[in-house]
C-alpha positions in Angstrom: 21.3 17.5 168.4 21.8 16.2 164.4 25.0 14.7 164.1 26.9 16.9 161.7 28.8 13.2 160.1 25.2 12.2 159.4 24.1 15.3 157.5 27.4 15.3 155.9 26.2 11.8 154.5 23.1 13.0 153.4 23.9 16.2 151.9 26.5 13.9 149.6 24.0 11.2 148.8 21.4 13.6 147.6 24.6 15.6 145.7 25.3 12.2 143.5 21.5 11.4 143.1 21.1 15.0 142.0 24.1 14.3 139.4 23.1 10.9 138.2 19.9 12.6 137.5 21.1 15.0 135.0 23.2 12.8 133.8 20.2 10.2 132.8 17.8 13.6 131.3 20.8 14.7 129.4 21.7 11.9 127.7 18.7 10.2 127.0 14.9 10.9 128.7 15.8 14.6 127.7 17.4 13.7 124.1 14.5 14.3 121.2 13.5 11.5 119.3 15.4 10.8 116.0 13.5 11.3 112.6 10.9 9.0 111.4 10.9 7.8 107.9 7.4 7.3 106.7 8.1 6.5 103.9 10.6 6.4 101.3 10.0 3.8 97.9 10.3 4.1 94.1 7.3 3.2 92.3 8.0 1.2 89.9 11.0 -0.3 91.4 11.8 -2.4 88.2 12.3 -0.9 84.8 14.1 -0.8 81.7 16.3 1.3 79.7 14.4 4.3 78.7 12.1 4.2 81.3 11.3 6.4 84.7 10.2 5.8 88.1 9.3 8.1 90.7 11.0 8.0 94.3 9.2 9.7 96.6 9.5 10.6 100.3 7.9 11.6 103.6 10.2 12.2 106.8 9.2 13.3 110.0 10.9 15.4 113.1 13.7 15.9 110.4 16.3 19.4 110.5 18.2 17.6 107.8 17.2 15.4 104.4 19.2 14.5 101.8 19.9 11.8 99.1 22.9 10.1 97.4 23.3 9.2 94.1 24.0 13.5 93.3 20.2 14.3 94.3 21.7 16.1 97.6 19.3 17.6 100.2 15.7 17.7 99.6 12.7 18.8 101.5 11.0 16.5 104.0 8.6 15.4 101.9 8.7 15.4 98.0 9.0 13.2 95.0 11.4 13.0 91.9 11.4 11.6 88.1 14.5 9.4 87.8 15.2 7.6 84.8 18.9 5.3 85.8 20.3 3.5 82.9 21.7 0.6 85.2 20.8 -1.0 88.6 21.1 1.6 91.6 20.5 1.9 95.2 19.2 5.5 96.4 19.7 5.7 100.3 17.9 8.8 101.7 19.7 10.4 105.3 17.3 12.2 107.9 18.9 14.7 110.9 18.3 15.7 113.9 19.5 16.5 117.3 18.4 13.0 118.5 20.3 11.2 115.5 20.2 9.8 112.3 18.1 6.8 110.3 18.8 5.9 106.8 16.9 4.2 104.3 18.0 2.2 100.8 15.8 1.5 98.0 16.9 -0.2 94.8 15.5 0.6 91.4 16.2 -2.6 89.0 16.9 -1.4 85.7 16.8 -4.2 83.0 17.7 -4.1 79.3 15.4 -2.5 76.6 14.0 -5.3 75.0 15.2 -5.8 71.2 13.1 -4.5 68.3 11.0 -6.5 66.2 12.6 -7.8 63.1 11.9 -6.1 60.1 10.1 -8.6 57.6 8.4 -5.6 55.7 9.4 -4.7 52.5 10.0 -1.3 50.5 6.7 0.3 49.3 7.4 1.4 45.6 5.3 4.5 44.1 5.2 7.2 41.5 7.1 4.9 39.2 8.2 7.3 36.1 9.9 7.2 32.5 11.3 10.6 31.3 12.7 10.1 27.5 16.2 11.9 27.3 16.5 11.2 23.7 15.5 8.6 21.3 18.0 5.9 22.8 18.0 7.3 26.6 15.3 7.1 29.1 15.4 7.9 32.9 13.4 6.1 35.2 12.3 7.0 38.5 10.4 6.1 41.5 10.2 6.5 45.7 10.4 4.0 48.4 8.7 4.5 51.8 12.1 3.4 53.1 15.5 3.8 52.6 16.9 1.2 50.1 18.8 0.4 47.2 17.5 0.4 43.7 17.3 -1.4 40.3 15.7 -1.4 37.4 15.3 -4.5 35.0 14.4 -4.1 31.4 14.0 -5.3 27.9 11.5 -6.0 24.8 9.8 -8.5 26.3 8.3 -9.3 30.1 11.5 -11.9 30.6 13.4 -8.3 30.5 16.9 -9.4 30.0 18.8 -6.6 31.1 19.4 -5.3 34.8 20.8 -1.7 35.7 21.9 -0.8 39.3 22.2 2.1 41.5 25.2 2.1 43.8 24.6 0.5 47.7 23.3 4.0 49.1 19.8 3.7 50.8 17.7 6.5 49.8 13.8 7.1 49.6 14.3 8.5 45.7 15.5 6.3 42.7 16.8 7.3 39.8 18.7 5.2 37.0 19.4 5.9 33.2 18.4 3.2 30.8 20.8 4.0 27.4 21.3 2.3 24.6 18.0 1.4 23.2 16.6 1.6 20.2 14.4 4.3 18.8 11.0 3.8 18.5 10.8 0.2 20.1 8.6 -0.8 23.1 10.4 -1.8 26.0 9.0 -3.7 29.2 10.8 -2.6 33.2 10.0 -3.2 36.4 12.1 -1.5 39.5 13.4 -3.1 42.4 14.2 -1.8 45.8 15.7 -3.6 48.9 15.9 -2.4 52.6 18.6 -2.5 54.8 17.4 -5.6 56.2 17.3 -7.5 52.8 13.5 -7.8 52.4 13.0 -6.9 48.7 10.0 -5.3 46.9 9.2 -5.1 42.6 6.9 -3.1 41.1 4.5 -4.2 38.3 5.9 -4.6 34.7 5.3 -1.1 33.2 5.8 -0.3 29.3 7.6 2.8 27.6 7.7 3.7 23.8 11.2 5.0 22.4 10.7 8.2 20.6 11.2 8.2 16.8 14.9 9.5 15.6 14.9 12.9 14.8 14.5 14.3 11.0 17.9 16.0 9.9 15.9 18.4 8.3 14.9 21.6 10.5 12.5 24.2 9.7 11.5 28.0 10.7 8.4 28.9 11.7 8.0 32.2 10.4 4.5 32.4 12.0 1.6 30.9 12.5 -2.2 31.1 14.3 -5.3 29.8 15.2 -8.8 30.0 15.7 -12.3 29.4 14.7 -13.9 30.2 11.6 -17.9 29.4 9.9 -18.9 28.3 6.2 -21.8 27.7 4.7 -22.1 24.2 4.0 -24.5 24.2 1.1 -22.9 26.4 -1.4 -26.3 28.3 -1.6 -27.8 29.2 1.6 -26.3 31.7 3.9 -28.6 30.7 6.5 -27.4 29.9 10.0 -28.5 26.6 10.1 -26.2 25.6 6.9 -23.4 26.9 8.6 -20.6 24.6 9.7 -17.9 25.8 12.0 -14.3 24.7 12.0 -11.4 25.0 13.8 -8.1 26.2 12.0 -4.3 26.9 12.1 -2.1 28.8 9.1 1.2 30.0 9.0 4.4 29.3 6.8 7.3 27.8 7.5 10.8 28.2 5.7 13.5 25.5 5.0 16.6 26.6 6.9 18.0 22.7 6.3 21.3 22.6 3.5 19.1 19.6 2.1 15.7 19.6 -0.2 13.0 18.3 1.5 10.8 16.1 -0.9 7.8 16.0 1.4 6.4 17.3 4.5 3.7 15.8 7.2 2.2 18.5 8.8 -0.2 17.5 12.2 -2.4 19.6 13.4 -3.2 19.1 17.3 -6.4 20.0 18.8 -6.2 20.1 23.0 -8.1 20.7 26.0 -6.1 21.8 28.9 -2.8 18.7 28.3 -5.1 16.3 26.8 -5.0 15.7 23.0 -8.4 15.6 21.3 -7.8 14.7 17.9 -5.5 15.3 15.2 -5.3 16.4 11.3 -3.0 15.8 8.7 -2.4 17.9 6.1 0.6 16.3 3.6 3.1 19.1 1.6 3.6 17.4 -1.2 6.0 19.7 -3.7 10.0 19.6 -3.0 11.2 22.2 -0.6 14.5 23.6 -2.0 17.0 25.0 1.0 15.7 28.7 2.0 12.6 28.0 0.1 9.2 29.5 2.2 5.8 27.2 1.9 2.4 28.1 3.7 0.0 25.7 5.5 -4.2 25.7 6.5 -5.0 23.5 8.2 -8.8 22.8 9.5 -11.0 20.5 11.4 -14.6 20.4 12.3 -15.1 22.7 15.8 -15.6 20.9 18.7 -16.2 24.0 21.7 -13.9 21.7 24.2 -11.1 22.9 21.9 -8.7 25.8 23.8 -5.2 25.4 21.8 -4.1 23.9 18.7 -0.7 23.4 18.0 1.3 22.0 14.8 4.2 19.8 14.6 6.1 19.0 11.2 7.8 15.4 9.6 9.5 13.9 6.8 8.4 11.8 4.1 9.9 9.0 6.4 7.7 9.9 9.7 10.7 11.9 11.6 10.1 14.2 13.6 11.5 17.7 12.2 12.9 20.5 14.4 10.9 23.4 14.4 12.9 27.0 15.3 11.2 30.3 15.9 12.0 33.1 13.8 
């Protein structure tokens, strides 16, 4: 017969082996494995300002990923452009029921290197004089760079005389040269500076002062030209004695208060803006105030010819104001 104190004993051995058993699977042969972080690195891990890297990520066995530094939860696996302005750690956080692993990885960021000094200076281009008036010239030109500008000028290629713009830096120039004298020749140059101080000149370039204007003024009461043929010999009508010219007539009408005791009248032969050649024709009787005198004016043909123009002076070379009718 079993003794009932000896199964007693048994029964409560087996009932503690049977406890320390689940004890052991729930709390650790049972438990799942914690993630695995295959890998998590920033390639390249050392930049500078400006630049990116990419951190990237592969986690396995996770529920749960995430990353500080306001990226938050991700996906298990994945990658990111960052582009930190100053040295950070990013630390990524993987979940699951068997527990957590971290990792850190720090992303140097050093500082943009400094720029190159600037040694170059201004390019100058499209340098320009534009007459104003007979004592008042504006010159002009354009840097490739922003910068100040100057003009230096005179009779002679030791100049003399120096005209500033104010300290704004601007790609256009412009400066007014006044006060010269009409009909003198004038050497310049222009200068421009950077913002850096490198300094650039331009060539010496030459400009003519325009004549002072005649007081007188006249009134073209009309005028044309054209093309017209003569016989050359006097005899012979024949086509091969014929000479062709080029012509312009009209009349004009003294509206000055003043008699004018002579007048220059130029005829201007052009093709397209390009003068071609010239003929003078000299008035030679006084021209009382009011009074009306005609003009023809010709010049042998030459077919390049498409406009002709006149202009008027006095017996001193001035240029006289011409006004329509």
């Amino acid at each position: 017969m079993i003794d009932v104190k000896a199964r007693y004993s048994w029964y409560l051995v087996s009932f503690w082996w049977l406890v320390l058993l689940l004890i052991c699977c729930s709390g650790t042969a049972c438990r799942p494995k914690p993630p695995a972080i295959v890998d998590f690195s920033a390639a390249p891990s050392e930049i500078t300002v400006g630049e990116s890297t990419i951190l990237r990520w592969s986690i396995e066995g996770a529920t749960a990923v995430s990353i500080d530094q306001g990226i938050g939860n991700v996906a298990a696996t994945g990658s990111m452009k960052l582009s930190p302005t100053k040295t950070v750690a990013y630390t990524l956080t993987a979940t699951n029921a068997g527990g957590t692993v971290s990792k850190s990885v720090v992303i140097s960021v050093g500082a943009a290197p400094s720029p190159a000094p600037d040694v170059k200076a201004p390019v100058i281009t499209n340098v320009l004089a534009s007459y104003e008036s007979e004592t008042k010239v504006l010159i002009s030109w354009v840097t490739n760079e922003p910068s100040t500008g100057q003009v230096e000028y005179g009779k002679t290629t030791d100049y003399g005389f120096v005209v500033a713009s104010n300290e704004n830096l601007t790609t256009t120039h412009s400066i007014n040269l006044s006060g010269l004298e009409p009909n003198t020749i004038y050497h310049y140059r222009v200068k421009s500076k950077d913002k850096a101080g490198n300094e650039a000149a331009s060539t010496d370039y030459t400009l003519v002062t325009p004549a002072p204007k005649s007081p007188y003024v006249l009134e073209l009461q009309w005028s044309e030209w054209g093309r017209r043929t003569e016989d050359a010999s006097g005899f012979d009508v024949e086509p091969v004695n014929m000479r062709k010219f080029l012509f312009i007539k009209g009349s004009v009408r003294n509206s000055s208060r003043a008699t004018l005791r002579g007048v220059i009248c130029t005829m201007n032969c052009w093709h397209g803006n390009t003068l071609v050649k010239s003929e003078i024709y000299v008035h030679h009787g006084p021209t009382m105030p009011g009074q009306v005198f005609n003009f023809d004016i010709e010049t042998a043909d030459d077919p390049s010819i498409d406009k002709v123009t006149i202009e008027f002076s006095d017996s001193l070379g001035q240029e006289i104001q011409v006004i329509e009718k």
